[in-house]
Residue, then its C-alpha position, 0 to 999 in steps of 0.5 A: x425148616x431146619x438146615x445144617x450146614x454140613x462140616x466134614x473133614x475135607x471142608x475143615x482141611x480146605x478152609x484151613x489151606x485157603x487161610x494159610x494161603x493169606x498168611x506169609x510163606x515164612x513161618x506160617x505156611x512153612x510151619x504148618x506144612x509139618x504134618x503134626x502141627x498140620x494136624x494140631x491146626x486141625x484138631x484145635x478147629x474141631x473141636x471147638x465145633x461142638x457136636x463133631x465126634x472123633x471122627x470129625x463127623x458131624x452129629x445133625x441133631x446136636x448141631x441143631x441144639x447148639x445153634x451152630x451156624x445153619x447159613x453157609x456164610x456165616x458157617x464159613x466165617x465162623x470155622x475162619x474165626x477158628x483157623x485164625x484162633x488155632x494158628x495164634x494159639x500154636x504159634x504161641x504155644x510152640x515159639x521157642x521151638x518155631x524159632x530154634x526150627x527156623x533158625x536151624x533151617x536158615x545157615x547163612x554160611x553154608x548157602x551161596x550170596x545171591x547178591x552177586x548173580 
């Protein structure tokens, strides 16, 4: 019997999350809070899943072709994989723009010593 494990929109985005929820808050989480680059993290996951479409659906015969992971375990392992690959590749990508954000972000003059209580 052929079993597909089903890959929507919604399971791409919680898995994403749940991998973000590993890296640190600065810059990881905190970079890919920004709805483009969300989006970006995204869109580089799926499509490096073959058979999704644009509409991040998921063609079942194509699937089956390809020899996409059909046990739950390693569909997820997988998409994982990916997340990890999407996020290297942006932070990459995008450094000195990442940098320039944060440094711009943290000024050190105009926020109060936390030092002294």
């Amino acid at each position: 019997m052929e079993t597909v494990v089903k890959l929507m929109p919604e399971s791409v985005d919680g898995e994403i999350e749940k991998v973000l929820d590993t890296y640190s808050y600065n810059p990881y989480q905190q970079i890919f809070a920004i709805p483009d680059l969300h989006q970006e993290l995204k869109d580089y996951v799926v499509s490096r899943i073959p058979c999704f479409n644009s509409d991040y659906n998921l063609d079942t015969v194509c699937a089956i072709n390809n020899k996409l992971p059909r046990n739950p375990l390693a569909a997820k392992l997988h998409l994982q994989s990916l997340i990890h690959q999407g996020i290297y590749s942006i932070m990459q990508e995008k450094s000195e723009w990442i940098s320039r954000l944060l440094c711009d972000s943290v000024q050190p003059a105009s926020e109060p010593s936390h030092w002294f209580g």
